[in-house]
N, C-alpha and C positions, 0 to 999 in steps of 0.2 A: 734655163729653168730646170734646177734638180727636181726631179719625183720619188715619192715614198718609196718604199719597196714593195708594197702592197701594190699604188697604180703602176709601177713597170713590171709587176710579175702581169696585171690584167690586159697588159696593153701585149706583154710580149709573147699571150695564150694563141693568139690567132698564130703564131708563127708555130714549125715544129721542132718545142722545145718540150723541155720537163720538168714540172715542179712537183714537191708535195703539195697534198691539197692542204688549202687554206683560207682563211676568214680575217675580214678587219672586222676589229671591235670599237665601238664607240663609247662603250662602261666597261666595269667589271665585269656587269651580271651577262653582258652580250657577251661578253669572253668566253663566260662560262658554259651558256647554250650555246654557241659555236664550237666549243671541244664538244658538246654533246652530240654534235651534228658528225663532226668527222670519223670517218671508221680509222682510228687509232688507239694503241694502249698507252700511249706519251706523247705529251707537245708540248713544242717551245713557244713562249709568249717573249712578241717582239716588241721594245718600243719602236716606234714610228718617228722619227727624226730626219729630219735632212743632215743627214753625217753618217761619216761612218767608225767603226772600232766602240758599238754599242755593245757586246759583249764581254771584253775586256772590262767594262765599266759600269758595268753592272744594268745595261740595257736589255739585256736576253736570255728568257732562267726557264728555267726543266720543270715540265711538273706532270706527274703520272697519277692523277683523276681531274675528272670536270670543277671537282672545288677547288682543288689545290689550281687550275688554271685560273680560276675565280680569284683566288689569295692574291696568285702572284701580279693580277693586271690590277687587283685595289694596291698594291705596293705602287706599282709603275704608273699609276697615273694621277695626275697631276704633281708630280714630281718634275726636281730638273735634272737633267741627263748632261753631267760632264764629259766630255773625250778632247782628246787633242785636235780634233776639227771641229768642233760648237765654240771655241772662243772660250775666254773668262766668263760670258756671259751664260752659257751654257744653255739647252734647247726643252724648253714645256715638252713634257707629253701627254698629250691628246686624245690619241689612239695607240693598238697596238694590232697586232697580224698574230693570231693565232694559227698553229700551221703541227699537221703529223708531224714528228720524230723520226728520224731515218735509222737506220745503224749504216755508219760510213768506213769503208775501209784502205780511201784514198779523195786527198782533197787537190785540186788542180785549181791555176787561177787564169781565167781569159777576160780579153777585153779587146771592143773594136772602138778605136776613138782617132778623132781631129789632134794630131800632131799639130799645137797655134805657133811652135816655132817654125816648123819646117814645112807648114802649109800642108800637109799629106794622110792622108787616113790611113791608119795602123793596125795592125791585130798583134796584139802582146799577150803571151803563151807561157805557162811556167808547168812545171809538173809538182809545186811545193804553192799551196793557196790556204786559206784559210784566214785566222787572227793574223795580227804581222806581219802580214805579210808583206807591207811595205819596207820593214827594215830587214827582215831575210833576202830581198830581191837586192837589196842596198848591199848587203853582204855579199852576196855570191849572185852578181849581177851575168855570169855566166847562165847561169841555170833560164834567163827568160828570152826568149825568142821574141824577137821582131820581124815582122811582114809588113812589107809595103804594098796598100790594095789601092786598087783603082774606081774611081765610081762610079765608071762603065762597064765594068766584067770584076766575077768574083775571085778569091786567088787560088790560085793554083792547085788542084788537088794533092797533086805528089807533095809539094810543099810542106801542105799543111798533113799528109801519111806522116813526112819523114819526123815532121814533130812529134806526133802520136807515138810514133817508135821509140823516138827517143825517153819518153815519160813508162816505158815499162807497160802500154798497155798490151792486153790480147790484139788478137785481130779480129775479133770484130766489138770490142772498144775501140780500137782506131777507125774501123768504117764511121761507128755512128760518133767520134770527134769530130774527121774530116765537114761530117753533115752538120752537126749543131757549129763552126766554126762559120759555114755559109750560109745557117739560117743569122747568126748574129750579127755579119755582115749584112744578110738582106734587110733584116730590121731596121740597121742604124741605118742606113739610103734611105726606106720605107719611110723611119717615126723620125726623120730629121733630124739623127740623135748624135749629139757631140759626144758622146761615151753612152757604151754598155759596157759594165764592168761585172762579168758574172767568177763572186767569189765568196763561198768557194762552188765550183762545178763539183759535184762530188760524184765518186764511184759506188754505189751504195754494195751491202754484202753479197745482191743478188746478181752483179755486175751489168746492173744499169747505172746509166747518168740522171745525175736529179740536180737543180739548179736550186742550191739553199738559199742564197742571197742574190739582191740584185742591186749595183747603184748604175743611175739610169740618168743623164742629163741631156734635155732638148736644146735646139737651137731657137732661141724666143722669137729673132727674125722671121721664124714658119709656123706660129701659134695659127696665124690665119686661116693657114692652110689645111689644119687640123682641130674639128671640133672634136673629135675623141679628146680633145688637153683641156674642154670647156668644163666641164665640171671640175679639174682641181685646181685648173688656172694662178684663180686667184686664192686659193690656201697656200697654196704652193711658193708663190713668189714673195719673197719677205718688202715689209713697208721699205725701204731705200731701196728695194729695186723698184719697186713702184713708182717711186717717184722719179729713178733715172728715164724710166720708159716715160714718162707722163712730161718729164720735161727734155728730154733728148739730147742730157748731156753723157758721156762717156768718161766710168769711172772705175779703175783699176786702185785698189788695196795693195801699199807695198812698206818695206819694212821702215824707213826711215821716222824723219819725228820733223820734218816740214809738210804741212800743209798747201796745197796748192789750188788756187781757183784760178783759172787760166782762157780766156777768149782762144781757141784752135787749135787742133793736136800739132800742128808747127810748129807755135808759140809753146806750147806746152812741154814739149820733148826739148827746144832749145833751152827751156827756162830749167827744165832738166841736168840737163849738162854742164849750164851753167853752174848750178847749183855744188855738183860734185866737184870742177874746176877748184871749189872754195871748200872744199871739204864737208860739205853738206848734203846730207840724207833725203830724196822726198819722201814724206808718206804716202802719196798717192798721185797717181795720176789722172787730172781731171779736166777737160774742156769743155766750154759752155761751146755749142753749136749757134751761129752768127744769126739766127730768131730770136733768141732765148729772150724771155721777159722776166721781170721781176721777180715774178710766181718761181720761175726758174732757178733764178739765182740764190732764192733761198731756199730752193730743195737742195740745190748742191752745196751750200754754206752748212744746212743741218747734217747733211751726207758727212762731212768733215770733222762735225762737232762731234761724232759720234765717235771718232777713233780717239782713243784717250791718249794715243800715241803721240798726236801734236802739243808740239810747243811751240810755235809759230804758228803763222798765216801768212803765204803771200799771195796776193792778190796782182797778176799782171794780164791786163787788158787793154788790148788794142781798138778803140770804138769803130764799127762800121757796119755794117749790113744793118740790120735790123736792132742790133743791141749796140748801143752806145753807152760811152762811160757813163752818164746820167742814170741808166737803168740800173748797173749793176751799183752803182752808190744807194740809189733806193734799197735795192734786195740787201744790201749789207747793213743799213740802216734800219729794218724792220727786223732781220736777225736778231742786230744788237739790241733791240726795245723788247723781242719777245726771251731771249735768252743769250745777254751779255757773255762776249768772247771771253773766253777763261785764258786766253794768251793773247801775246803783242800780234797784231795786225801791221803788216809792208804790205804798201798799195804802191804799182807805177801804172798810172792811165796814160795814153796816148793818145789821140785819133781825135773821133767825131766828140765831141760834147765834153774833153778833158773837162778845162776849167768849170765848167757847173757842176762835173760829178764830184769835181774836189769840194768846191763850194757849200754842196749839200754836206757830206760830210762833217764840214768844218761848221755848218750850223745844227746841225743832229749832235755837234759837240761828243763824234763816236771819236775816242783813240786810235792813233793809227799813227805812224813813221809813213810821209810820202818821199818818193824817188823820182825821177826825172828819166832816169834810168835802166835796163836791165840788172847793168853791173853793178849800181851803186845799189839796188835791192836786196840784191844778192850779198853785198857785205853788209848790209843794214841787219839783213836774216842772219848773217856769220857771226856778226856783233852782239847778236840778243842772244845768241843760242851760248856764248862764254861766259 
């Protein structure tokens, strides 16, 4: 679960960090009494999105009185906010984080996060943070430092000095780096967190550290454990992820343009492979977990419709545990009665309840290519897709 930048600046206040002060606003006009409130002679009004590179795009604008902060939040709200991470669809804003103005004289980028390839918790260090800073880092992949931490001890102080040195700071800018690098490790252990990414950390002119930005992502598996996430919880989590959590399938966005509904990540990752074998793309990877019910099957059917990227469908299901092919021919049948497939559907059932789940089908009179098969699915898919 991503959080605003507002709820990780309040969650990550208990810790010792530094921010300017700051206000979320619900209107214009609370925008406006909130510059009134802060002792500042400038502030940035933020949209509040789940994404990031809001500045670039016109998400994040200057304004130097209480009205002009009033102006710029009736611009930014109810507007949509395009960036390269919102999608084509792009992200409402809602609210906005009114927050002091700094004068900055050096921007740095850090981040403690879950490495998901390499299974390992990170701290990624650069002395060049701010906009861009994704494609600068891509550029001159030299300049960012990687630590590998442990989630029984913090890393190493020297370590993390000889970083600090190397970015030019004083010495005692590098003390108090060393220390906000261990506070933001103890955070992510603390708040569960799959990522803190503070950027930019800024050097302000008075050579303190002030944390302008923050993108903040939790591990949802540990919501339980933490009612400090109860109030954003549910703003927070967009409707398809909702509906993964509610029906407990497991589902991965990827670039190709097959669709895939799949009975178990085995099944799913072979039917994967398969796929490429034949020179075809998934779009996603998706498993119904061996409960799933109907209700299930067509949260992850809408799950699928929503990527405009599919031009297929294949459906391969092995019936057993609890979900049998009968089930998922229902969920696929109530899909197509409440909003008819916009592409060909390949179905190969197997197992417990084959023949009745085909048989529904075949009298719901939904479209569909059936297989017998993996392989012959798989060219059935190769076939529609020329």
């Amino acid at each position: 679960m991503f959080v605003h930048e507002y709820q990780a600046k309040n969650l990550l206040s208990r810790f010792d960090l530094n921010f300017p002060a700051g206000q979320v606003a619900l209107s214009a006009k609370e925008a406006g009494l909130a510059a009134s409130r802060l002792n500042a002679q400038n502030w940035v009004v933020k949209a509040q999105i789940l994404a990031g590179d809001r500045g670039r795009f016109g998400g994040i604008k200057m304004a130097h009185s209480a009205a002009e902060v009033t102006d710029c939040a009736n611009v930014l709200f109810g507007s949509t906010l395009f960036t390269p991470q919102t999608g084509e669809e792009g992200q409402k804003i809602s609210s906005v984080y009114v927050e002091q103005a700094l004068s900055i004289k050096q921007e740095l980028y850090l981040s403690v996060l879950v490495d998901r390839f390499e299974g390992e918790l990170i701290l990624l260090a650069s002395g060049q943070g701010g906009s861009g800073v994704e494609s600068h880092l891509h550029e001159n992949s030299n300049t960012l430092h990687r630590v590998r931490l442990s989630v029984d001890e913090p890393a190493d102080d020297s370590e993390l000095m000889t970083i600090a040195e190397s970015m030019e700071l004083n010495s005692d800018l590098c003390s108090k780096y060393v220390k906000i690098c261990q506070e933001v490790y103890r955070a992510a252990i603390e708040l569960d967190a799959l990522m803190i990414e503070l950027n930019p950390l800024a050097v302000t002119e008075d050579d303190q550290f002030s944390i302008l930005d923050v993108k903040m992502e939790v591990d949802d598996n540990s919501l339980f454990r933490h009612p400090e996430y109860d109030d954003f919880r549910a703003v927070n989590i967009d409707t398809h992820r909702k509906m993964r959590t509610y029906s407990g399938f497991n589902y991965v966005r990827l670039n190709g343009n097959v669709g895939l509904l799949v009975g178990g990540a085995g099944l799913a990752l072979a039917t994967m492979d398969l796929l490429q074998e034949h020179d075809c793309e998934p779009a996603n990877f998706l498993d119904l977990p061996p409960v799933a019910t109907r209700i299930d099957v067509e949260n992850a059917c809408f799950t699928i419709l929503q990527d405009r990227s599919v031009k297929v469908l294949l459906v391969n299901v092995v019936g057993g545990g609890l979900t049998h092919c009968d089930t998922v021919a229902a969920g696929l049948i109530t899909v197509q009665n409440q909003s008819p497939m916009p592409f060909p559907v390949v179905i190969r059932f197997a197992g417990t309840k084959k023949e009745h789940g085909i048989t529904l089908l075949k009298n719901a009179n939904m479209p569909f290519q059936l297989s017998d098969s993996m392989t012959e699915a798989v060219r059935l898919v190769s076939r529609t897709l020329r």
